[in-house]
Backbone bond lengths (Angstrom), bond angles and torsions (degrees), N, CA, C in turn:
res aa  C-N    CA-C-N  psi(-1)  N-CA   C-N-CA  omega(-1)  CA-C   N-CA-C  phi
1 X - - - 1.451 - - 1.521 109.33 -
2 X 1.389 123.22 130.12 1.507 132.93 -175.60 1.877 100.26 -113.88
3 X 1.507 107.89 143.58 1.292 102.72 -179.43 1.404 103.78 -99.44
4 X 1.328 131.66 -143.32 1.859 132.43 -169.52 1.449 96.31 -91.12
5 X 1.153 149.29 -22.03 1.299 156.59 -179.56 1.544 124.46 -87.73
6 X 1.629 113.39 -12.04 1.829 115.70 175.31 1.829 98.36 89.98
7 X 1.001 127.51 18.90 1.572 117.51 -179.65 1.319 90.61 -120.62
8 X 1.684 101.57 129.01 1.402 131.05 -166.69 1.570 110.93 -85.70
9 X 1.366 131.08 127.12 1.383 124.18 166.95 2.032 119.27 -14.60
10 X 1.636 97.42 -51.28 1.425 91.60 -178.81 1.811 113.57 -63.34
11 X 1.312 112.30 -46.94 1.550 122.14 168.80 1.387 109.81 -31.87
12 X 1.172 87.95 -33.13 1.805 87.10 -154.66 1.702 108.90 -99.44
13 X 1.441 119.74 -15.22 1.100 144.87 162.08 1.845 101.55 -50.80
14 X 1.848 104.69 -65.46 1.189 129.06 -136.03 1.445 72.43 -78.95
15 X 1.060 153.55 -41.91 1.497 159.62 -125.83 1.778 94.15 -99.07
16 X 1.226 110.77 -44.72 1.462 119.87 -178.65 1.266 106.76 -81.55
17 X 1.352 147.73 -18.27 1.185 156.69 -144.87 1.900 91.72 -110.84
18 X 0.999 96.43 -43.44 1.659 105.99 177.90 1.597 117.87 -48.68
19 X 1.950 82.69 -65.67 1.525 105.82 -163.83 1.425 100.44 -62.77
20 X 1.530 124.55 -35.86 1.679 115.87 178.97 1.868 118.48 -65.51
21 X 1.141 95.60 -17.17 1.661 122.06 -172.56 1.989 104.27 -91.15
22 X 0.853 102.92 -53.13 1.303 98.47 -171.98 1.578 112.22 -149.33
23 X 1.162 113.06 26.58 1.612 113.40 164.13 0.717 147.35 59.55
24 X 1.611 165.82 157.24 1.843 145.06 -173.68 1.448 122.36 -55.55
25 X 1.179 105.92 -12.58 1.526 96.89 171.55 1.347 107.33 -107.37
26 X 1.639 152.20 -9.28 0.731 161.92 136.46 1.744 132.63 -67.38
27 X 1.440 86.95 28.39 1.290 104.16 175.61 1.504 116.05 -103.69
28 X 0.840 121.37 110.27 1.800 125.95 171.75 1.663 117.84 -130.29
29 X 1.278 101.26 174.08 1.521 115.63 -176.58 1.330 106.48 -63.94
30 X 1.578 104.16 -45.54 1.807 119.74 -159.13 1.707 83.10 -60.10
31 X 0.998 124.53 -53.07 1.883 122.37 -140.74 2.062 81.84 -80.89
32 X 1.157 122.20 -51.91 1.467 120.72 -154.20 1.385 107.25 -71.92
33 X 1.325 118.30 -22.52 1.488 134.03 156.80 1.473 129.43 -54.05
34 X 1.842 100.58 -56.59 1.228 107.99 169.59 1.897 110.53 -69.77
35 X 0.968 90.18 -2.19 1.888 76.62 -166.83 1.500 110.15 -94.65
36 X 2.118 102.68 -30.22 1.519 101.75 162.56 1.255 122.98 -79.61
37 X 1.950 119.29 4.59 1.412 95.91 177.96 1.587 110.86 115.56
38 X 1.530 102.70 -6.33 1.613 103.64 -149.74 0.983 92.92 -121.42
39 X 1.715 127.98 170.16 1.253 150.16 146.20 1.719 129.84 -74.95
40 X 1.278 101.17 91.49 1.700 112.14 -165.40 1.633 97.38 -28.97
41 X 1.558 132.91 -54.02 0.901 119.34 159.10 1.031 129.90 -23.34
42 X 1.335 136.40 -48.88 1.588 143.14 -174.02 1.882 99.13 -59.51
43 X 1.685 89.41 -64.38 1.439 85.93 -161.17 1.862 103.37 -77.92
44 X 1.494 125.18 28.03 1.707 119.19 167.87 1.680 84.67 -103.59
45 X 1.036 131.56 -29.93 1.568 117.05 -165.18 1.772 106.57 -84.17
46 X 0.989 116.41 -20.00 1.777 134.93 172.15 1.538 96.62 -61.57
47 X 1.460 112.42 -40.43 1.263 125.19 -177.41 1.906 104.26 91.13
48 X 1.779 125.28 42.58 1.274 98.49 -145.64 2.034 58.35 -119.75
49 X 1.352 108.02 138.93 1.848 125.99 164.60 1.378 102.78 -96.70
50 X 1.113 93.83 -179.85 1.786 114.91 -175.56 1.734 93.61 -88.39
51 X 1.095 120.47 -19.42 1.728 102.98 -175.62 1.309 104.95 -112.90
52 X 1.745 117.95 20.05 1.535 120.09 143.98 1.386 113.88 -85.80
53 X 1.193 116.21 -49.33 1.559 131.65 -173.95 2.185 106.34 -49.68
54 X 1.385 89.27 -48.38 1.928 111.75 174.44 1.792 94.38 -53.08
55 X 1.426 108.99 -72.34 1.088 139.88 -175.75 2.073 102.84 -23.36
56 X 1.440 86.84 -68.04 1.489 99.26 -164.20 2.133 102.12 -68.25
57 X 1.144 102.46 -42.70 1.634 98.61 161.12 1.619 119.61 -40.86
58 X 1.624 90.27 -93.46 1.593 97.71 171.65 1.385 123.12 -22.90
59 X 1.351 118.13 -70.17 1.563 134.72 178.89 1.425 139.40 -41.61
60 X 1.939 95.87 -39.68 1.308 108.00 143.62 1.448 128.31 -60.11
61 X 1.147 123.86 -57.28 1.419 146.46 163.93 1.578 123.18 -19.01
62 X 1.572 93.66 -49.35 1.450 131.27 165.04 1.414 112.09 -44.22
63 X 1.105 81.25 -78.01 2.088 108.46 -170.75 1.348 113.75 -52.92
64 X 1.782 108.42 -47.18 1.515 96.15 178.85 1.454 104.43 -81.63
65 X 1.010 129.71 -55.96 1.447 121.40 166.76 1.997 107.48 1.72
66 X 1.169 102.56 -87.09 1.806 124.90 -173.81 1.943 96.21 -40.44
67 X 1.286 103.52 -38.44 1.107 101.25 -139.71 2.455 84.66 -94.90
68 X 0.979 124.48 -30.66 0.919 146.36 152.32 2.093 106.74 -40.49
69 X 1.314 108.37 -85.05 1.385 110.54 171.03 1.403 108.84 -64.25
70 X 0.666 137.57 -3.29 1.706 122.57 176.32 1.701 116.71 -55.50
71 X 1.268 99.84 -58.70 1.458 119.16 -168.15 1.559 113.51 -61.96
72 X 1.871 107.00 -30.43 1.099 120.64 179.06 1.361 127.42 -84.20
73 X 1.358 94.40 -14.96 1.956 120.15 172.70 1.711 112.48 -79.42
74 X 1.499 91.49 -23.70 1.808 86.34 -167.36 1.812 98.64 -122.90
75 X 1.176 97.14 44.43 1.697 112.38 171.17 1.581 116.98 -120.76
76 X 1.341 118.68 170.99 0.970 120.33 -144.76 1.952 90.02 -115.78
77 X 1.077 134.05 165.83 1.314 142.70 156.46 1.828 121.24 119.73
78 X 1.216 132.39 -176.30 1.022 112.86 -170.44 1.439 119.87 -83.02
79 X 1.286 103.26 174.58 1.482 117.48 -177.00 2.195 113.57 -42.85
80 X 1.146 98.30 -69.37 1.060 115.61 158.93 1.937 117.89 -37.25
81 X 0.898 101.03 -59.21 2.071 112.52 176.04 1.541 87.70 -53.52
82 X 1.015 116.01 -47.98 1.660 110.48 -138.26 1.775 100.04 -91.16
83 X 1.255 114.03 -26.19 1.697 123.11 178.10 2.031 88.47 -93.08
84 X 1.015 139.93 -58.25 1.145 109.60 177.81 1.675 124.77 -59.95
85 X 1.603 127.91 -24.66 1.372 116.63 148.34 1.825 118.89 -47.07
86 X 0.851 101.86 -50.50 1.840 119.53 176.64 1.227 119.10 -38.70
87 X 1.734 114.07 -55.43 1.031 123.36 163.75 1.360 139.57 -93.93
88 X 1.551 118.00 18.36 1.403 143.45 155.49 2.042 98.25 -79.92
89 X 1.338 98.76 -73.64 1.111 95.86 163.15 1.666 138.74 -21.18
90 X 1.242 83.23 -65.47 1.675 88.37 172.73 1.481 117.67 -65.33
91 X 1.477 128.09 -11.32 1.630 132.88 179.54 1.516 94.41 -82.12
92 X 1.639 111.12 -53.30 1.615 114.99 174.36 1.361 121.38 -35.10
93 X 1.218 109.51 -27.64 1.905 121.51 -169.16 1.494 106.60 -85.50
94 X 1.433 94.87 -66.91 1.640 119.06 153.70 1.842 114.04 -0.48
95 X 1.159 94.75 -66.20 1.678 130.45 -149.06 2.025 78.28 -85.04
96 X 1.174 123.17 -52.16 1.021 116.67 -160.41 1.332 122.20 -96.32
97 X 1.385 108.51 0.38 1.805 125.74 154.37 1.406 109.02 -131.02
98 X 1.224 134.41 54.45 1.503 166.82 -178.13 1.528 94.35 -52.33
99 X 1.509 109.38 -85.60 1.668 129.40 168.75 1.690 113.44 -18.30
100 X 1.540 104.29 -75.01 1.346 102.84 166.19 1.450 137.09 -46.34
101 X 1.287 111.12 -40.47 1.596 130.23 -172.87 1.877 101.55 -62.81
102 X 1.477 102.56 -68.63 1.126 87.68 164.07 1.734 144.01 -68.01
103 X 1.336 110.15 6.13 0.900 110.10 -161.88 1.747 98.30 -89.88
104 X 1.423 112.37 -26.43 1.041 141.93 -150.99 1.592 122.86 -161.91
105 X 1.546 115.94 126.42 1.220 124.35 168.34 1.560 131.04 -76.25
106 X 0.904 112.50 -33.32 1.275 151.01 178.21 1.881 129.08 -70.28
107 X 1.123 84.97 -8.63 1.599 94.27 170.33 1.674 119.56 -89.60
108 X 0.997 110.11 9.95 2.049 111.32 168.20 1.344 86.26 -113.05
109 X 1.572 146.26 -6.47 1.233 138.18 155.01 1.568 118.02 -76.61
110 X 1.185 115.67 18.68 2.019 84.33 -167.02 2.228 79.88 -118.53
111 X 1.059 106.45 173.18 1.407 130.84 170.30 1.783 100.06 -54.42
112 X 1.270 108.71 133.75 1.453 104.88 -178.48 1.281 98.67 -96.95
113 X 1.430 128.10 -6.76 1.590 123.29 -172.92 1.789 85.02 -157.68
114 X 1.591 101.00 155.36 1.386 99.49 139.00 1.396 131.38 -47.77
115 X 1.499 91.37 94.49 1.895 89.26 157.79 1.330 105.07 124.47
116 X 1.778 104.50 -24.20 1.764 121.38 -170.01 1.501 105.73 -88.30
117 X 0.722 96.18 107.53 1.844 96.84 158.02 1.183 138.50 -71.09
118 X 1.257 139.73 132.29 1.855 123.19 -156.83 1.135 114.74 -79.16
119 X 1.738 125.54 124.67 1.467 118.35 168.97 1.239 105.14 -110.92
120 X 1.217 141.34 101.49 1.019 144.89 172.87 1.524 124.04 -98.13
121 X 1.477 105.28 -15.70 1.583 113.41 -179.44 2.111 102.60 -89.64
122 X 1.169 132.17 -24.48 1.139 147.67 171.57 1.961 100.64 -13.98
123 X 1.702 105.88 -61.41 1.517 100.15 175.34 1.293 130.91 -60.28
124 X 1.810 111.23 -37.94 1.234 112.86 -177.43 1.305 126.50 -57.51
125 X 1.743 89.34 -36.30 1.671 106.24 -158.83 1.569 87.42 -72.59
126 X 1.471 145.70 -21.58 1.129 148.29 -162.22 1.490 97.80 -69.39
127 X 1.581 105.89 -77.47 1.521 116.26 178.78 1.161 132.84 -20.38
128 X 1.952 95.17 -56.33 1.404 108.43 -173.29 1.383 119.82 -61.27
129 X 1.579 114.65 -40.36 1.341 113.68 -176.63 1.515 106.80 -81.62
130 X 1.434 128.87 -21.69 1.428 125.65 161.68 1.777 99.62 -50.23
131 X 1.233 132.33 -75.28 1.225 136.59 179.12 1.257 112.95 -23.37
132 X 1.571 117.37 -64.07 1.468 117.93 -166.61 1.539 117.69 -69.25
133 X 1.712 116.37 -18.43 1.209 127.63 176.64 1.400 94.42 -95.90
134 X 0.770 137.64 -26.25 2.027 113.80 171.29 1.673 114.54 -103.17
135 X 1.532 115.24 21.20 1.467 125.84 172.91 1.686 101.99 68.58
136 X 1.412 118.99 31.06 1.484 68.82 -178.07 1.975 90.36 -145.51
137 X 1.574 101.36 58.73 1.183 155.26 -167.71 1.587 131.80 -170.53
138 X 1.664 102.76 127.83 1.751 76.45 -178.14 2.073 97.51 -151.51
139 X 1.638 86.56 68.50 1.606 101.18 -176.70 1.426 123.42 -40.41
140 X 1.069 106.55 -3.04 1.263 124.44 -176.05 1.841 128.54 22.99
141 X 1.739 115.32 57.24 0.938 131.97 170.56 1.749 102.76 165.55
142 X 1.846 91.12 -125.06 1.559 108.01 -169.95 1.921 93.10 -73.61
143 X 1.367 100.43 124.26 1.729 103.77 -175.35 1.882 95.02 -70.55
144 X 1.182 107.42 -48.70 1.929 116.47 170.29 1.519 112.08 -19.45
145 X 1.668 99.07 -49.62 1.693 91.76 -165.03 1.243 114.69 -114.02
146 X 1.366 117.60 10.08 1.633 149.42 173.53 1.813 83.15 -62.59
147 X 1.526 106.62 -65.84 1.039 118.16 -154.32 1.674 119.26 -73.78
148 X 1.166 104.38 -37.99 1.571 124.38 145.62 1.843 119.31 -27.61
149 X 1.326 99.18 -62.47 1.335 111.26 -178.06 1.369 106.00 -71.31
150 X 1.028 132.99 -94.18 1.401 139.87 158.59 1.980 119.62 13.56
151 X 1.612 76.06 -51.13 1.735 79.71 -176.77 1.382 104.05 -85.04
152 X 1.281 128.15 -42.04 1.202 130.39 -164.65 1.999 100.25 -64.98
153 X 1.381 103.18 -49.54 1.667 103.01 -163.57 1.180 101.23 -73.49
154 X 1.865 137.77 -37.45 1.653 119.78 164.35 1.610 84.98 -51.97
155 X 1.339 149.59 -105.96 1.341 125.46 -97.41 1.383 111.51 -77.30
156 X 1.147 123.32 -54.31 1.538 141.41 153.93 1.828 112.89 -23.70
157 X 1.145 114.70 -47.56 1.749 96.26 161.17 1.302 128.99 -101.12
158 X 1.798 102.08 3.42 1.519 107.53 177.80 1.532 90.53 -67.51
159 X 1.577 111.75 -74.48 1.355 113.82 179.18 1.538 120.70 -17.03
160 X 1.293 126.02 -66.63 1.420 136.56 -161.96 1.549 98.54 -52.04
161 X 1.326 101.89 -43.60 1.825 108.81 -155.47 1.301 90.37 -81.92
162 X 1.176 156.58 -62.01 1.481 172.38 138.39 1.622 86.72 17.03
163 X 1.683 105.50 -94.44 1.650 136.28 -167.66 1.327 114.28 -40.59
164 X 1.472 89.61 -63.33 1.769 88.51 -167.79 1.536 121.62 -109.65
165 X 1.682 106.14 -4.34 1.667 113.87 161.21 1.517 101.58 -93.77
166 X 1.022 121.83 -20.40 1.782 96.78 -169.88 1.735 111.22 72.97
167 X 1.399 113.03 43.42 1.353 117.30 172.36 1.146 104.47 -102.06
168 X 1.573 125.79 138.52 1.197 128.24 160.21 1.186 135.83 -46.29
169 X 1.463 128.44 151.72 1.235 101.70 -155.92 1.954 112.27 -94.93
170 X 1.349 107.71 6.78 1.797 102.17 170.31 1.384 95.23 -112.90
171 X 1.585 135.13 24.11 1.241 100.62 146.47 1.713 108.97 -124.36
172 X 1.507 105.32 15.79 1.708 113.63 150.85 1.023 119.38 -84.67
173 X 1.321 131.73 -24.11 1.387 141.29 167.01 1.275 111.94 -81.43
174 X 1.612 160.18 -35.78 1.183 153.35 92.80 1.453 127.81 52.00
175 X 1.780 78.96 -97.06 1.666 85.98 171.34 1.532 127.56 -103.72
176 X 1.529 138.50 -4.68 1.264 137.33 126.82 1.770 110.61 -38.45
177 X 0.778 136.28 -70.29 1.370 120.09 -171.02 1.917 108.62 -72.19
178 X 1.643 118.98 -33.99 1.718 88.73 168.22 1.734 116.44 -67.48
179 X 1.361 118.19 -33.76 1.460 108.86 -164.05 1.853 98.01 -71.86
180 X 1.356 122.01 -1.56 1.588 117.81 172.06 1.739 94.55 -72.27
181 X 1.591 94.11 -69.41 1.459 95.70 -156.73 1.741 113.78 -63.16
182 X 1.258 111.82 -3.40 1.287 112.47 -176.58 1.525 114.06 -82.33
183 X 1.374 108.22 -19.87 1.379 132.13 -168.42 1.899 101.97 -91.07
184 X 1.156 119.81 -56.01 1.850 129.88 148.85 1.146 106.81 -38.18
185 X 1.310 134.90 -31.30 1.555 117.40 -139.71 1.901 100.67 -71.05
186 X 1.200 101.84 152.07 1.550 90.72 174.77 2.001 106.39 -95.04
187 X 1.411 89.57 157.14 1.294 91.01 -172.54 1.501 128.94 -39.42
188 X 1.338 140.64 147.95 1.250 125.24 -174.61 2.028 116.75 -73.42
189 X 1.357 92.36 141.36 1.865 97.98 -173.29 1.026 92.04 91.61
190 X 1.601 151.94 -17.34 1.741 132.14 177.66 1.819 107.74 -93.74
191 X 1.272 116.92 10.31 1.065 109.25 -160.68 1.837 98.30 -94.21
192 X 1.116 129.48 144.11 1.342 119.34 -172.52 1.525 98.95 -111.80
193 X 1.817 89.80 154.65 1.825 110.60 176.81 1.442 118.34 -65.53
């Protein structure tokens, strides 16, 4: 399987195999070459760089991401409904760049395009303040880093529990996302109809 960019499932394997091995700065052609098997030569005459190989990770990552929250951005219900879809969602993504995640922390950090910078908190921060204006949320401060936290602690222990417990993935998704929203929840009787 090739994605929109010419980097082959194994590339893209070998690329993750790296980054868990030796990390973003220890990422090169020579090592992602040797790891699929190949002659860096091969893959400079393909014309394929290290910030296609980045590129085709991230970018995917990117895309389903957008393409994941979309549906959940242009729905109807409360603040609270709509960040716990969000953050089911986000385990779904999780689950579906698994390899990478663990391979690496650092991949909702890199540029999703030349030039783009990653917003990935954009939905939460949406929810949350939908939530806190219809009560049925109660972030209780900066909504920015509500959303920060939130996103970071589902994905970061979805991963762990997933990777390195061997938990399934709807009952890592389960209870990582109730002990979030249980922790948001706004007090009981403030929540509005």
């Amino acid at each position: 399987m090739q994605n929109r960019i010419g980097v082959d499932e194994d590339l893209r394997q070998a690329t993750i195999a790296v980054l868990r091995e030796h990390g973003w700065e220890g990422l090169t052609l020579e090592r992602v070459a040797h790891a699929a098997g190949r002659a860096r030569s091969t893959l400079w005459r393909q014309g394929l760089t290290l910030e296609a190989l980045v590129g085709s990770l991230v970018g995917e990552l990117a895309a389903d991401f957008r393409s994941s929250m979309f549906p959940i951005l242009t729905t109807h219900g409360t603040g609270r409904d709509r960040l716990e879809r969000g953050l089911v969602a986000l385990c779904e993504l999780l689950d579906r760049h698994l390899p990478l995640m663990l391979a690496t922390d650092e991949a909702f950090h890199q540029d999703t395009a030349p030039g783009q910078p990653p917003d990935y908190l954009h939905p939460f921060i949406q929810f949350l303040r939908e939530g806190e204006a219809d009560g049925s949320l109660a972030p209780a401060g900066d909504v920015v880093e509500a959303a920060d936290v939130a996103f970071n602690a589902v994905a970061w222990t979805y991963v762990h529990l997933r990777g390195r417990h061997g938990w399934p993935a709807k009952r890592a998704t389960v209870r990582v996302v109730g002990v979030l929203l249980d922790g948001l929840a706004a007090p009981r009787g403030k929540e509005s109809s």
